[in-house]
C-alpha positions in Angstrom: 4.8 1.2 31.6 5.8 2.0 35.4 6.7 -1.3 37.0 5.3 -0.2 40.3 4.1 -2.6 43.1 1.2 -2.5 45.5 3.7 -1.8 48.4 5.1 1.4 46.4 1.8 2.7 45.4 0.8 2.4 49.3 3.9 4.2 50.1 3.5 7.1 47.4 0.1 7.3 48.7 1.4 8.0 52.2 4.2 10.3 51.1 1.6 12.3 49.3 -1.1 12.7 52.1 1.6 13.6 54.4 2.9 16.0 51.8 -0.4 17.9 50.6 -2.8 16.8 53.5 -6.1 15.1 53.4 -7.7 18.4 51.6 -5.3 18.6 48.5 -4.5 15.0 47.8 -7.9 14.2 46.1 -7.8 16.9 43.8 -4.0 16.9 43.1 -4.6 12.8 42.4 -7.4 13.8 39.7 -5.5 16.1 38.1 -2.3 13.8 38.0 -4.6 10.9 36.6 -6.5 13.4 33.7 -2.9 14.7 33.1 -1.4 11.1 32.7 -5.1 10.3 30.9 -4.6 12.8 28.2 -0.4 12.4 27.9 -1.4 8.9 26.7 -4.1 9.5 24.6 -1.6 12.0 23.0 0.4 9.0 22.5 -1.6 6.5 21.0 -2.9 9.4 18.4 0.8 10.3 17.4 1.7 6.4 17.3 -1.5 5.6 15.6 -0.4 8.4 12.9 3.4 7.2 12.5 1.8 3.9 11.9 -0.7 4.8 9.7 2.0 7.0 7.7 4.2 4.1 7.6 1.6 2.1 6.1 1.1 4.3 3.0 4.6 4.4 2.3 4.6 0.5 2.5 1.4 0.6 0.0 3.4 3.3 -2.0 6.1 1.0 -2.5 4.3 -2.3 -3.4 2.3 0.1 -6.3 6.0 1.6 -7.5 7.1 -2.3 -7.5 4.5 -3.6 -9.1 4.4 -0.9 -12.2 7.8 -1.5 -12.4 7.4 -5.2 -12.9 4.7 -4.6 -15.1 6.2 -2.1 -17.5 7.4 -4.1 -20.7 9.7 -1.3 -22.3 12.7 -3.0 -20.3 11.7 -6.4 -22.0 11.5 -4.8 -25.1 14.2 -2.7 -25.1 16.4 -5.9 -24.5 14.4 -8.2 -27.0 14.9 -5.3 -29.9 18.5 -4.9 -28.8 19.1 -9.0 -28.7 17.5 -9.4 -32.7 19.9 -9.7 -35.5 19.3 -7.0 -37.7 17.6 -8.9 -40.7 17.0 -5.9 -43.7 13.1 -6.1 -44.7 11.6 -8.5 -47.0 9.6 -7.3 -50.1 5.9 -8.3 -50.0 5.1 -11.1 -52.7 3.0 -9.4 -55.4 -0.5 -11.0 -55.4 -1.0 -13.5 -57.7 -4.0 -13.7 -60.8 -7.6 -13.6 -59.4 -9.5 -16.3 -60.0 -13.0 -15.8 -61.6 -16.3 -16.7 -59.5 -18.1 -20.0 -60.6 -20.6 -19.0 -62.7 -24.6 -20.1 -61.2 -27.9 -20.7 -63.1 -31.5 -19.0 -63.2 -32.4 -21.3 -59.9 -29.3 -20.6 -58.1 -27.8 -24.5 -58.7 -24.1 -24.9 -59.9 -23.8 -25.8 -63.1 -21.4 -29.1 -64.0 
């Protein structure tokens, strides 16, 4: 995050315990670290949210794709559209029925 060296931490360290004094500059350097603790905690939940919301909108996407490529009224729209409009064709009456062979007493065909 910080691109601080060793040297510069020593330094800030030095600076501080001039600054505050040897009572203050433990607690002032908890408090610092439990700020900085929970300011980045803060961050990873909002990230981890922003990613996770950006996730369901991907998987939202992919579904509305998918139905879309799934849905056949387009096809069938165009297919209906694309037919040459042939008028209907009767039904052919049904022809004569033909009789059942006739069978004996013992269930044999006769010939």
């Amino acid at each position: 995050m910080f691109d601080i060296g060793f040297g510069e931490l020593g330094l800030l360290a030095v600076v501080g315990l001039l600054v505050l004094g040897p009572e203050r500059l433990p607690r002032v350097a908890r408090t610092t670290g439990a700020l900085l603790r929970k300011a980045r905690q803060s961050w990873h939940s909002v990230r981890a949210d922003i990613e996770r919301e950006l996730a369901a909108e991907d998987l939202r996407q992919t579904i509305r794709q998918t139905a879309a490529a799934a849905d056949p009224t387009n096809d069938l729209r165009r297919v209906i559209e694309s037919a040459p409009a042939v008028p209907p064709q009767p039904a052919p009456a049904p022809g004569p029925v033909a009789p059942a062979p006739a069978a004996d007493d013992a269930g044999h065909d006769q010939r």
